[in-house]
C-alpha beads as a LAMMPS data file, in Angstrom:
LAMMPS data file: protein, C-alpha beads

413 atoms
412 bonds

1 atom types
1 bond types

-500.0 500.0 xlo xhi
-500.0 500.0 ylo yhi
-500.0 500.0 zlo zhi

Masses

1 110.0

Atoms # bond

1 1 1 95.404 -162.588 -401.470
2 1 1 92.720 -161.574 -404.207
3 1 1 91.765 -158.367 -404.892
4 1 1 87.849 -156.540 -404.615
5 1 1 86.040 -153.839 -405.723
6 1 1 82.753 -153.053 -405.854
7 1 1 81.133 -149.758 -407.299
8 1 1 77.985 -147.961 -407.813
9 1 1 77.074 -144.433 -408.262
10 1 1 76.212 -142.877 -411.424
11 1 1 79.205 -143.181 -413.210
12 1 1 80.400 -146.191 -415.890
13 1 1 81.564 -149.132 -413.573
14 1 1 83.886 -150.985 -415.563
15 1 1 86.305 -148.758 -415.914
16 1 1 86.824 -147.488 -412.366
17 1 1 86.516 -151.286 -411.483
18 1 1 89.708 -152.156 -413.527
19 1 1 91.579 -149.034 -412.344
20 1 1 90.719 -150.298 -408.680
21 1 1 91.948 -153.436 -409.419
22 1 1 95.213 -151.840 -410.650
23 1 1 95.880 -150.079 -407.747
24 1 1 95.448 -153.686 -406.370
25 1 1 97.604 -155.350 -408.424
26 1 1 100.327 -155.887 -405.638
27 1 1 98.788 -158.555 -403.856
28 1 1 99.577 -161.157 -406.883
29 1 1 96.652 -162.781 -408.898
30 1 1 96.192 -165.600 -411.767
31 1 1 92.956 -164.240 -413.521
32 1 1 90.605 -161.422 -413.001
33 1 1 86.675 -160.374 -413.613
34 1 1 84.089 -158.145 -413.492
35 1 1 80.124 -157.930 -413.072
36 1 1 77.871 -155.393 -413.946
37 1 1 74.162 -154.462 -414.033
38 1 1 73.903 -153.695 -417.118
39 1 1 70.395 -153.615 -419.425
40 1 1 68.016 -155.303 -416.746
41 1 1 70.725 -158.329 -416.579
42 1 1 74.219 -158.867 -415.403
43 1 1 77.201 -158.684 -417.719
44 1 1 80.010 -160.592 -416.498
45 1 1 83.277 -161.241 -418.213
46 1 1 86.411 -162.841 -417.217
47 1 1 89.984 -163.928 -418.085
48 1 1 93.042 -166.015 -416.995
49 1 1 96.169 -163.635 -416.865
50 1 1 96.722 -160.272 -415.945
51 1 1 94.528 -157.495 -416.354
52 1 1 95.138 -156.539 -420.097
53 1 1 93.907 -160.080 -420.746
54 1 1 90.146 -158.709 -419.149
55 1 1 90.618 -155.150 -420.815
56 1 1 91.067 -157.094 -424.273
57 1 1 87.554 -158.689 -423.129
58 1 1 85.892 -155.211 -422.668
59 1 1 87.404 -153.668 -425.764
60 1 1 85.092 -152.083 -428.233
61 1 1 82.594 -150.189 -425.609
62 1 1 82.822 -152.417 -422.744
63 1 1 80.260 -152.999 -420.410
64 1 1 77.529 -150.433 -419.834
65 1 1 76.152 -149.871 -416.304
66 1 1 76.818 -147.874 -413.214
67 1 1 77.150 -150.683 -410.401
68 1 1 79.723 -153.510 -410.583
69 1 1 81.896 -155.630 -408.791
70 1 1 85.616 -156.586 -409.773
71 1 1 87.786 -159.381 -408.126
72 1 1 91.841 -160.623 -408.990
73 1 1 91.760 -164.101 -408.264
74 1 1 94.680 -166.008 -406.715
75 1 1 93.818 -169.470 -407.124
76 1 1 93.510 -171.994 -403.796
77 1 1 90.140 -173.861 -404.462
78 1 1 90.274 -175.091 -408.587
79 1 1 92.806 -174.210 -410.963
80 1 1 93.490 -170.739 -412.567
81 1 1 91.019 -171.187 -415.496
82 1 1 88.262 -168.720 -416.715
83 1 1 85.762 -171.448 -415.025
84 1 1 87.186 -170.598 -411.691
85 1 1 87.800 -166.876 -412.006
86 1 1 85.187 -164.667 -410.057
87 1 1 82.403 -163.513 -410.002
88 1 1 80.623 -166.380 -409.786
89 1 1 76.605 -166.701 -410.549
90 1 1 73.884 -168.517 -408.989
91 1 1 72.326 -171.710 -411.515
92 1 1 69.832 -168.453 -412.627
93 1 1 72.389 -166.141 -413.392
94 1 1 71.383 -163.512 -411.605
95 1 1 73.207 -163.095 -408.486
96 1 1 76.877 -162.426 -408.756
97 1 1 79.680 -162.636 -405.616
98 1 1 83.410 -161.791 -405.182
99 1 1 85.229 -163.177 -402.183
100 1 1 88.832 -163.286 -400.549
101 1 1 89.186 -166.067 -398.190
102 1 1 88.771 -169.755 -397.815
103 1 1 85.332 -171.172 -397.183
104 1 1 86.276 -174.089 -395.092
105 1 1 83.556 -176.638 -394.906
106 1 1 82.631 -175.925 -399.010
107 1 1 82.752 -179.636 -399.963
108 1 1 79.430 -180.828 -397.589
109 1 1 77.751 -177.152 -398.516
110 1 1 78.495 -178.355 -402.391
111 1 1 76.958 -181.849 -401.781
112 1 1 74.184 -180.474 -399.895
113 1 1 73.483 -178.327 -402.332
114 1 1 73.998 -180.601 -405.766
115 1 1 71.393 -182.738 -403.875
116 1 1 69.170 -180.153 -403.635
117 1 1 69.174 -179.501 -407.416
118 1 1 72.141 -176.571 -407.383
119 1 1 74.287 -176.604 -411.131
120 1 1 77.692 -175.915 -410.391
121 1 1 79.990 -174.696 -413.089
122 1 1 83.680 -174.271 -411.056
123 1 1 85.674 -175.696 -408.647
124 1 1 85.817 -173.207 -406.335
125 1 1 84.512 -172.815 -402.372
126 1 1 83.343 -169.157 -403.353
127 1 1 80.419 -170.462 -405.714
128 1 1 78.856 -172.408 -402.714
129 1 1 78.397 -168.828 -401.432
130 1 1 75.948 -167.538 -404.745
131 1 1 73.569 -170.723 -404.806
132 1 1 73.164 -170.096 -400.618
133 1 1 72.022 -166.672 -401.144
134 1 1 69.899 -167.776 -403.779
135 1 1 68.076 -170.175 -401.871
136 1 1 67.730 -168.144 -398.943
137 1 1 66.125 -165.162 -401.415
138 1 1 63.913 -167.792 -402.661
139 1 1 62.597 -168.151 -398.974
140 1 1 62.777 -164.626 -398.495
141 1 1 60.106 -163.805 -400.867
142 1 1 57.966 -162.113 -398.191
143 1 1 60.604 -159.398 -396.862
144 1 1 60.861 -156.190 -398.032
145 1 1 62.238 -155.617 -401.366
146 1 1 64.568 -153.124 -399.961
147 1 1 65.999 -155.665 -397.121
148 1 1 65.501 -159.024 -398.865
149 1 1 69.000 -159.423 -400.654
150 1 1 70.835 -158.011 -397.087
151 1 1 68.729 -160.790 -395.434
152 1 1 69.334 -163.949 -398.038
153 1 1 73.325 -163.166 -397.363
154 1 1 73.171 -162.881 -393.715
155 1 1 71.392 -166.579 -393.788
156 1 1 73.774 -167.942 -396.463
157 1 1 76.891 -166.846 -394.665
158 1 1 75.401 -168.190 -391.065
159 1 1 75.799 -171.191 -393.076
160 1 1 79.152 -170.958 -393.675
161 1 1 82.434 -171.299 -392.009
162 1 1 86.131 -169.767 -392.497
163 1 1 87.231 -166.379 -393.592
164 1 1 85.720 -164.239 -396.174
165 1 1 85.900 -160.964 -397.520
166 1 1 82.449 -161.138 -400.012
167 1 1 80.390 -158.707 -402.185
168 1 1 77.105 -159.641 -403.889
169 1 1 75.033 -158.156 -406.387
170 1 1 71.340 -158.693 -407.901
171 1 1 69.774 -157.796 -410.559
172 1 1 66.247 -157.344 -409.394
173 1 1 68.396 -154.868 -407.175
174 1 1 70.783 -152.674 -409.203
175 1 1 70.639 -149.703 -406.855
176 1 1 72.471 -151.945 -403.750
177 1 1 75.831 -153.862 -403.549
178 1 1 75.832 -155.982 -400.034
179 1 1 79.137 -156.577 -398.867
180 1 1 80.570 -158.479 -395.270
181 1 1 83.190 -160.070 -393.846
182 1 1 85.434 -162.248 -391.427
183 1 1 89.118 -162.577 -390.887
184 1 1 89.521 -160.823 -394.123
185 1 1 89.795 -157.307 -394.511
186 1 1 86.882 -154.758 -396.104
187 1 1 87.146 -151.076 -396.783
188 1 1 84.416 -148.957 -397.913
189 1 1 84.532 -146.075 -399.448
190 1 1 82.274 -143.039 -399.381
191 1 1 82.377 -140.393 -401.997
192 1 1 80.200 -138.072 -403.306
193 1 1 76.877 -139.620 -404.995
194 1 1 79.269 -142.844 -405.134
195 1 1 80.126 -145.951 -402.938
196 1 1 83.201 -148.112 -403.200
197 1 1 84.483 -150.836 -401.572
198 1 1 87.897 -152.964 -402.012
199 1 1 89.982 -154.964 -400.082
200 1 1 92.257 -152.130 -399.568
201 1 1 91.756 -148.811 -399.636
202 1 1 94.062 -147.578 -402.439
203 1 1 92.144 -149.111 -404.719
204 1 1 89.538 -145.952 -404.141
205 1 1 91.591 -143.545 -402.917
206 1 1 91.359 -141.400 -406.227
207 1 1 87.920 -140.914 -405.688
208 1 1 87.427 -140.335 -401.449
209 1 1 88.969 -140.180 -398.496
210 1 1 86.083 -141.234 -396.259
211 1 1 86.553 -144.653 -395.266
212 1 1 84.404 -146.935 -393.204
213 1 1 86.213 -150.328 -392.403
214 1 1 84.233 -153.320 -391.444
215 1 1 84.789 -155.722 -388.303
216 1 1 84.437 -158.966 -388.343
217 1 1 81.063 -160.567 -387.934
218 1 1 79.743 -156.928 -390.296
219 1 1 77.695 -156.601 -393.198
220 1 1 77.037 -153.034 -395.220
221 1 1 74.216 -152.389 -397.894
222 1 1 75.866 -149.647 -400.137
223 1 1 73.941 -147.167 -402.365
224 1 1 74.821 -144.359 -404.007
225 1 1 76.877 -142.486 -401.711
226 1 1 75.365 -143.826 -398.381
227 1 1 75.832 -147.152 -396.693
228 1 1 74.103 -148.667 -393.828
229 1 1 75.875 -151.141 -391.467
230 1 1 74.746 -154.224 -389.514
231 1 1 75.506 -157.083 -387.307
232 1 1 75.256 -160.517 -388.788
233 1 1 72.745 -161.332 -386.342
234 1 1 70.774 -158.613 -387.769
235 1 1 70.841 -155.351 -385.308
236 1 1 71.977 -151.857 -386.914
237 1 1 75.062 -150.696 -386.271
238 1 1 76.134 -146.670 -386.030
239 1 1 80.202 -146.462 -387.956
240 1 1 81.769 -143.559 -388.431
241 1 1 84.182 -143.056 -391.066
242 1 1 87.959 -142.482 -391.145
243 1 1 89.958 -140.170 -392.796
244 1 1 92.789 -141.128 -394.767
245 1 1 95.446 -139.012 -394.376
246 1 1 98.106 -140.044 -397.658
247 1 1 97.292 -140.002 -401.130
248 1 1 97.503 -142.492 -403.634
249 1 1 100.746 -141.265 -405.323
250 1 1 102.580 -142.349 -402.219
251 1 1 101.729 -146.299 -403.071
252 1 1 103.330 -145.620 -406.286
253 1 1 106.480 -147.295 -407.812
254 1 1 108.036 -144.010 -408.183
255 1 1 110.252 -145.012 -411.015
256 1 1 112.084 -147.621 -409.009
257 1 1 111.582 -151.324 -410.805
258 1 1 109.318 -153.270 -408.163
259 1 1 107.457 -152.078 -404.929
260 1 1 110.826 -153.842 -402.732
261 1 1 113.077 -151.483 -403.799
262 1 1 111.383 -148.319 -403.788
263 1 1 110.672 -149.396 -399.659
264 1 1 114.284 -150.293 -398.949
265 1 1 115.441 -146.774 -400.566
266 1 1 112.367 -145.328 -398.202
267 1 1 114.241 -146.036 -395.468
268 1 1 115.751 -143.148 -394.124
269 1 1 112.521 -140.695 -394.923
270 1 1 110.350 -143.427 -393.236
271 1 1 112.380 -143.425 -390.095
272 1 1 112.551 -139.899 -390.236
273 1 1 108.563 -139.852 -390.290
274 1 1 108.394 -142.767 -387.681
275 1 1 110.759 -141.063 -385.332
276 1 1 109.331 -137.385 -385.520
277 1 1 108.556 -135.890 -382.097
278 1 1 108.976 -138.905 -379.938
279 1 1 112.300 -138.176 -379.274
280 1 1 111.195 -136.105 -375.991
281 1 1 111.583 -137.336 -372.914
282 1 1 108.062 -139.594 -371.925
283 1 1 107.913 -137.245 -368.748
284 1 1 106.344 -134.810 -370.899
285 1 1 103.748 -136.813 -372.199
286 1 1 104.486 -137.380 -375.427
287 1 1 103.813 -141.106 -375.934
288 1 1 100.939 -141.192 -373.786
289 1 1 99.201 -138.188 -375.636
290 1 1 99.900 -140.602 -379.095
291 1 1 99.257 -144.002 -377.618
292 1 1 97.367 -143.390 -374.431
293 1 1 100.318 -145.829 -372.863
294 1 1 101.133 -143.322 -369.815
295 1 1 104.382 -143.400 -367.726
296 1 1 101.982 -144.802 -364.747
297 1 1 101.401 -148.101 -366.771
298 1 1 104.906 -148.506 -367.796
299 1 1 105.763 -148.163 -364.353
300 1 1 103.530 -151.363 -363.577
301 1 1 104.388 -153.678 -366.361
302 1 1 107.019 -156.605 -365.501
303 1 1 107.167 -158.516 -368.561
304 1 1 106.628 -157.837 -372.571
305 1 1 105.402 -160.144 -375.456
306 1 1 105.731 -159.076 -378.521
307 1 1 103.568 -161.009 -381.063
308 1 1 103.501 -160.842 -384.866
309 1 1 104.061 -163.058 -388.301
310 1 1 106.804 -163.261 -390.778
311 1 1 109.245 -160.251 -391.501
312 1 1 107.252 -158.550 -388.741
313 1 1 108.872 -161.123 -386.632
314 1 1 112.182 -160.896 -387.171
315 1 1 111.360 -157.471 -386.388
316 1 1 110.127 -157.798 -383.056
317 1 1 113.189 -159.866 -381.937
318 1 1 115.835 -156.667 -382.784
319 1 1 112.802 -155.270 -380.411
320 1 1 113.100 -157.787 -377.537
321 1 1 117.276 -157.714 -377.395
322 1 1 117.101 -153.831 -377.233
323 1 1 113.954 -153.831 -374.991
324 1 1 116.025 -155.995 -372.262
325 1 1 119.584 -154.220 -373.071
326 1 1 117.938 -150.568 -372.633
327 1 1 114.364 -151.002 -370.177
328 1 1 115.807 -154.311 -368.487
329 1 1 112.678 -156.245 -368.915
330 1 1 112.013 -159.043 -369.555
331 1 1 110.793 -160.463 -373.203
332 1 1 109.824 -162.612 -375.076
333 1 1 108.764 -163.180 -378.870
334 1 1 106.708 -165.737 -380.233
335 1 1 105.323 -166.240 -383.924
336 1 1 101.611 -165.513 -383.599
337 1 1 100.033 -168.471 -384.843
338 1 1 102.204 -170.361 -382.298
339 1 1 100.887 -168.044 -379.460
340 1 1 97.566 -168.828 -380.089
341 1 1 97.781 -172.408 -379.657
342 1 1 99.041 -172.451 -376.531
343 1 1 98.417 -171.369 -373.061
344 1 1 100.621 -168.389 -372.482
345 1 1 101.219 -167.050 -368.898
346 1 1 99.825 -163.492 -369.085
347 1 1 98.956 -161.364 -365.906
348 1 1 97.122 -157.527 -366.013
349 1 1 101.373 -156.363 -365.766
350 1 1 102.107 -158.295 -369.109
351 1 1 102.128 -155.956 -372.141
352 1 1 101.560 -157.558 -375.361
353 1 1 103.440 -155.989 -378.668
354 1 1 101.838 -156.748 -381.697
355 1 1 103.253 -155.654 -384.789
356 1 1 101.868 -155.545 -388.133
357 1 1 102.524 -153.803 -391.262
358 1 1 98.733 -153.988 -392.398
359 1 1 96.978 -154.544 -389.384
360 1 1 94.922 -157.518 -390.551
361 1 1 97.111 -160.757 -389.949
362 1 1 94.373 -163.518 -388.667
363 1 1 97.008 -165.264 -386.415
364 1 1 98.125 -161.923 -384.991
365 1 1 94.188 -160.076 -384.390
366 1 1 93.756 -163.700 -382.582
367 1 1 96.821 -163.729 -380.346
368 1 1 95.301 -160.156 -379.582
369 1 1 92.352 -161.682 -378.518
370 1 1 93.368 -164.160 -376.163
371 1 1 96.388 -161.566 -374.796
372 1 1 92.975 -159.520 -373.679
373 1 1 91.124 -162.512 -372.388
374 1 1 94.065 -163.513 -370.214
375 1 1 93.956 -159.640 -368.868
376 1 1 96.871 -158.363 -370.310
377 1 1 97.102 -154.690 -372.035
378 1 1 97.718 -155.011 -375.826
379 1 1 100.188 -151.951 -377.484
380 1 1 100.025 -152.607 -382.102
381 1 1 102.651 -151.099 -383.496
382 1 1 100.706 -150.809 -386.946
383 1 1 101.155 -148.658 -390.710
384 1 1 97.111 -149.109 -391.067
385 1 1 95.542 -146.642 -388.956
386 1 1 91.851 -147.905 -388.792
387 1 1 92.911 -151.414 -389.243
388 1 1 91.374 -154.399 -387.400
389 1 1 94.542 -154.917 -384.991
390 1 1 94.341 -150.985 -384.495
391 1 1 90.890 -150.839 -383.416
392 1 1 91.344 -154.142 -380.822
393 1 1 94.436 -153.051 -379.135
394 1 1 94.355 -151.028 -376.232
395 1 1 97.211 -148.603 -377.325
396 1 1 98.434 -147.637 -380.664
397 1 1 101.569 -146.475 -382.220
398 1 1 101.267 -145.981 -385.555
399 1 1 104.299 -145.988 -387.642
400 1 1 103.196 -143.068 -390.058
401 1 1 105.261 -145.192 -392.957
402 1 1 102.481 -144.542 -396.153
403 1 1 101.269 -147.772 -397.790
404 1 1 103.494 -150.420 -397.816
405 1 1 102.516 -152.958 -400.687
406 1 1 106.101 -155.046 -401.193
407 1 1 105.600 -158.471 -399.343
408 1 1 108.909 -158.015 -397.309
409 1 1 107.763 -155.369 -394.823
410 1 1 110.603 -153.221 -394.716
411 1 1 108.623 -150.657 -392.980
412 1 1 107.717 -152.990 -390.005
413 1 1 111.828 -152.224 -388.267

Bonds

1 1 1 2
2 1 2 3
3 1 3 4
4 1 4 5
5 1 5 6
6 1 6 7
7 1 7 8
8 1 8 9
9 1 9 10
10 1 10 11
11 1 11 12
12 1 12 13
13 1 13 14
14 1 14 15
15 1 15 16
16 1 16 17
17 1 17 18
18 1 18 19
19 1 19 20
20 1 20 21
21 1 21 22
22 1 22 23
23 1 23 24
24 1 24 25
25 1 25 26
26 1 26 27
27 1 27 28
28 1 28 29
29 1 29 30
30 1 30 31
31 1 31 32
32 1 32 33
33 1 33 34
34 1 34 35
35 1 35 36
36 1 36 37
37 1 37 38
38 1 38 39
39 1 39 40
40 1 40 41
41 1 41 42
42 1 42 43
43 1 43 44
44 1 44 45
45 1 45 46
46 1 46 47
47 1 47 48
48 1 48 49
49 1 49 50
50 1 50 51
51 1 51 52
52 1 52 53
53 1 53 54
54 1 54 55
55 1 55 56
56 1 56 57
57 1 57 58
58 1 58 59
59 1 59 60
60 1 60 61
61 1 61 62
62 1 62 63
63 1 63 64
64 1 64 65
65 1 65 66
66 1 66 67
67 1 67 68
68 1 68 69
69 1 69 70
70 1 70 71
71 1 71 72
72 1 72 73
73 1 73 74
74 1 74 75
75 1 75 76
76 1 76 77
77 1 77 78
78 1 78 79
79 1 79 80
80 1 80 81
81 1 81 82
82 1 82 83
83 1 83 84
84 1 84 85
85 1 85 86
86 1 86 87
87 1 87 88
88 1 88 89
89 1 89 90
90 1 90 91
91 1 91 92
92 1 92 93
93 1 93 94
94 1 94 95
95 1 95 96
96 1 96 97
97 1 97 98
98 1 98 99
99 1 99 100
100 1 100 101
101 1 101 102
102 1 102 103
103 1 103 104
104 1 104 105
105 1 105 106
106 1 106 107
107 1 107 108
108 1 108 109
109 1 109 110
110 1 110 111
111 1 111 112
112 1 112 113
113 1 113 114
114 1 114 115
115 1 115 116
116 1 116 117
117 1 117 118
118 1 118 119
119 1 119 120
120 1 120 121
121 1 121 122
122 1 122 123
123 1 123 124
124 1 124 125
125 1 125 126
126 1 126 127
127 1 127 128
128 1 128 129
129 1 129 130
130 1 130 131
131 1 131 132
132 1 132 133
133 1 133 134
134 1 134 135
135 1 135 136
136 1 136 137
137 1 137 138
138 1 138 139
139 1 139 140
140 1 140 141
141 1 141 142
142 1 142 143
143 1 143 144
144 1 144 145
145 1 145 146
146 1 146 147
147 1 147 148
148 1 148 149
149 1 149 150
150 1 150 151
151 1 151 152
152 1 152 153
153 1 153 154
154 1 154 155
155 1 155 156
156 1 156 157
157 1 157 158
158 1 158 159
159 1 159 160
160 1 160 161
161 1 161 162
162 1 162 163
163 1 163 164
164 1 164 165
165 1 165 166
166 1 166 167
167 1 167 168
168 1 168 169
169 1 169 170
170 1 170 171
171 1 171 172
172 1 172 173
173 1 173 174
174 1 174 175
175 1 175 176
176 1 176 177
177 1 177 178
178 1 178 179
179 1 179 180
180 1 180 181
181 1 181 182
182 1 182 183
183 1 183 184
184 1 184 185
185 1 185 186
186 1 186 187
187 1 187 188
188 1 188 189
189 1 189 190
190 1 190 191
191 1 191 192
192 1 192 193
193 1 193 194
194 1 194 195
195 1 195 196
196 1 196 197
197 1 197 198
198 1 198 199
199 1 199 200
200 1 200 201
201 1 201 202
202 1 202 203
203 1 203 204
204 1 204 205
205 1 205 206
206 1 206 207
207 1 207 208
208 1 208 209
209 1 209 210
210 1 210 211
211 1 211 212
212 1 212 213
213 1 213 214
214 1 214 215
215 1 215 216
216 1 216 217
217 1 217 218
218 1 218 219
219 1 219 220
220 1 220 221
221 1 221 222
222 1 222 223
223 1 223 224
224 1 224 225
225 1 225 226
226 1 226 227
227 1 227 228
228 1 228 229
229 1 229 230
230 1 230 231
231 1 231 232
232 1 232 233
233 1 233 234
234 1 234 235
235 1 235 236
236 1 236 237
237 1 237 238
238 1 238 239
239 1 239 240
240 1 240 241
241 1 241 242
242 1 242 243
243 1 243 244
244 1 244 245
245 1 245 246
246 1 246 247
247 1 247 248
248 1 248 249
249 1 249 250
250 1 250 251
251 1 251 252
252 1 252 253
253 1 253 254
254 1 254 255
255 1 255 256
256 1 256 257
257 1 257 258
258 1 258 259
259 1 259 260
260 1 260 261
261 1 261 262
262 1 262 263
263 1 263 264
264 1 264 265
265 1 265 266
266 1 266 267
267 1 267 268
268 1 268 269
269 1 269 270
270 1 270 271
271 1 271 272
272 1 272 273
273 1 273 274
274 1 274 275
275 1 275 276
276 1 276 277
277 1 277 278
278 1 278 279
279 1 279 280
280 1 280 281
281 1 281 282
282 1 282 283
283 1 283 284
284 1 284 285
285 1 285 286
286 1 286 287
287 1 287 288
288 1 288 289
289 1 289 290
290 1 290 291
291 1 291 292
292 1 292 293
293 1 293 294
294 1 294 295
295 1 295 296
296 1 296 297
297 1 297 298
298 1 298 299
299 1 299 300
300 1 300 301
301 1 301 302
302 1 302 303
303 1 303 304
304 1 304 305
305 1 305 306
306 1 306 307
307 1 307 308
308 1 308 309
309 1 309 310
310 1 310 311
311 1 311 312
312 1 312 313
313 1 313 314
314 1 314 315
315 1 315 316
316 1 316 317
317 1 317 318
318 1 318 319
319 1 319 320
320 1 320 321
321 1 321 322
322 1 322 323
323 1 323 324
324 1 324 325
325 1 325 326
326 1 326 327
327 1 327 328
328 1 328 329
329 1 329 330
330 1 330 331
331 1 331 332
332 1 332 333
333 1 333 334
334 1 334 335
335 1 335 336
336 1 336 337
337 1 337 338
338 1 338 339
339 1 339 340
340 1 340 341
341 1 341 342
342 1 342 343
343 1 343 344
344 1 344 345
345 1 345 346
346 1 346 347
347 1 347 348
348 1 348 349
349 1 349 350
350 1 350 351
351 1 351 352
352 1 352 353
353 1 353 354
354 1 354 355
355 1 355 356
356 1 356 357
357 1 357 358
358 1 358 359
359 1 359 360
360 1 360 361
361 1 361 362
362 1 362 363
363 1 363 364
364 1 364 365
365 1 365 366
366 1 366 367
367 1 367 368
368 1 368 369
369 1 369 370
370 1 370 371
371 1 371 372
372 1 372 373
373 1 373 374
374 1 374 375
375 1 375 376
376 1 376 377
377 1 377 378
378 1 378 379
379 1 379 380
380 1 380 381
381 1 381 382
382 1 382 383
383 1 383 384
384 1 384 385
385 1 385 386
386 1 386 387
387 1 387 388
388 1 388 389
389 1 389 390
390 1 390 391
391 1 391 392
392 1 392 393
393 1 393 394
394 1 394 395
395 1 395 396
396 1 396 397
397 1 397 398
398 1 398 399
399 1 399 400
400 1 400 401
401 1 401 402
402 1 402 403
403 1 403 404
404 1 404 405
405 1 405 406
406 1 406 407
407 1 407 408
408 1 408 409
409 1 409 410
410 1 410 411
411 1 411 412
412 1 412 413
């Protein structure tokens, strides 16, 4: 999964651009870049490798300018090759986008496109997204200077289909960043005089704790310190931010060797933190004062699915055979993507378990979905308080783990 960040306040953007993609640099990447506003233009500079390779690139002063965007590229569409790395520019030059996700009907948006006169320079589906947006500014020309870029990306991206995390700046705009997404996940960050956003949120978390994270089908105009939020059919939206409660030392390797085994040695403090004060009886209210799941609903439900993907799977199935041995219900477990795809029998007395480490899995927020379509109650069990599955599910038990960035989620047992 790549990595984003976006910045702009008054201080120098590179730099807190490449520390954000640091912080980021557990999700795995083949090249890296940055873009910046910088002397009535846009400076962008990229490399293939890690990110000393693009810190070699910005040696000697690096990039002036106080609002940027920085992306980690894992490569899906094109090879890893400075070519393909992000950001990627309009056939002008002056519009620059990030993006996480797969663009799925890229080739006949490319064709289209090409006919129309579009110079492409990469292989990727994510540069389809910066000659849309320039287009639709082109045909903008008669909005408001202050709405015009927010508009031209709403238009380009009604165009498009698939998943998509995606920042884009202008220059004839250096004072906003316009960011949106679906089925891929988008934090912003609000600090003092400052806005950041990144595909996860210790990538700001030195400089605020304030966190606003998008839905899907949301886009967000940041400034300096403010950001406004909207539908992509257009209509204002009113989000209120979270507050994150760890610090970014906690996602650190803490002298262990990799991110794996500093989790599996976490393992007794985590179930110590996981475990604290719901060891009282349920009588007393304990779990429905967390979760809102009161001993009245329990009472009612007759069977239990619990949903989720990959090591959070084999989780949920030590779940199901002590679920049946201890509460005598029945259970079942099925692989989320599978779920999906098939017409489950679900009734208003079938809870649904989902379980997810960061709260975001596609397969997993859409087995959600069609659990509360079908009119059963959903319960996550989730480390990502303010995450997508956390905000859909009717209940929540957070696990209270700290970040989790190894790929083997310990922390999901």
């Amino acid at each position: 999964m790549c990595g984003i960040v976006g910045y702009i306040g008054a201080r120098s953007a590179a730099p807190i651009l490449v520390a954000g993609l640091r912080r980021l640099e557990y999700r795995g990447y083949d090249s890296a870049g940055l873009a910046v506003a910088s002397g009535g233009g846009l400076a962008v500079v990229r490399a293939v490798g890690k990110l000393g390779e693009l810190e070699t690139r910005l040696a000697g002063g690096g990039v002036p300018g106080s609002v940027g965007l920085g992306h980690t590229r894992w490569a899906t569409h094109g090879r890893p090759s400075e070519a393909n790395a992000h950001p990627h520019t309009d056939c002008s030059g002056t519009i620059a986008v990030i993006h996480n996700g797969i663009i799925e009907n890229y080739a006949p948006l490319r064709a289209a496109l090409q006919a129309r006169g579009h110079r492409f320079s990469s292989e990727t589906d994510t540069e389809v997204a910066a000659h849309l947006i320039e287009e639709n500014l082109r045909e903008a020309g008669s909005i408001d200077a202050e709405s015009r870029l927010r508009e031209a990306v709403r238009l380009a991206l009604a165009e498009v289909t698939g998943a998509y995390a995606l920042a884009v700046l202008w220059k004839e705009r250096p004072d906003q960043l316009v960011a949106a997404k679906t089925a891929s996940p988008l934090a912003i960050g609000l600090g003092a005089n400052e806005t950041i956003l990144a595909s996860d949120v210790p990538a700001f978390l030195d400089h605020t704790r304030d966190v606003v994270f998008l839905e899907d089908g949301e886009l967000a105009v940041l400034g300096a310190g403010r950001a406004s939020f909207y539908g992509l059919d257009g209509r204002s939206l009113a989000k209120t931010p979270t507050r994150i409660q760890w610090d970014r030392g906690m996602a650190e390797k803490s002298g262990y060797r990799h991110f794996m085994l500093k989790e599996i040695h976490e393992q007794p403090v985590v179930v110590d933190a996981t475990l604290r004060g719901r060891l009282a009886p349920l009588m007393d209210g304990v779990l429905e004062r967390e979760a809102g799941l009161g001993a009245d609903i329990l009472r009612g439900v007759t069977s239990v699915h619990f949903v989720a993907c990959g090591t959070a799977h084999h989780a949920a199935t030590v779940g199901k055979y002590l679920l049946e041995r201890y509460a005598r219900i029945p259970c079942q477990v099925e692989t989320a993507s599978e779920f999906r795809y098939r017409d489950p029998i679900l009734t208003p007395s079938t809870l649904v378990v989902a379980i997810s480490q960061s709260g975001e899995t596609a397969d997993t927020l859409a087995a959600v979905k069609l659990a509360q379509e079908a009119g059963a109650r959903v319960l996550s069990v989730c480390n990502t308080i303010g995450s997508a599955l956390t905000r859909a599910a009717d209940f929540n038990l957070p696990t209270h783990c700290g970040p989790e960035c190894g790929v083997a989620s310990t922390k999901a047992f």
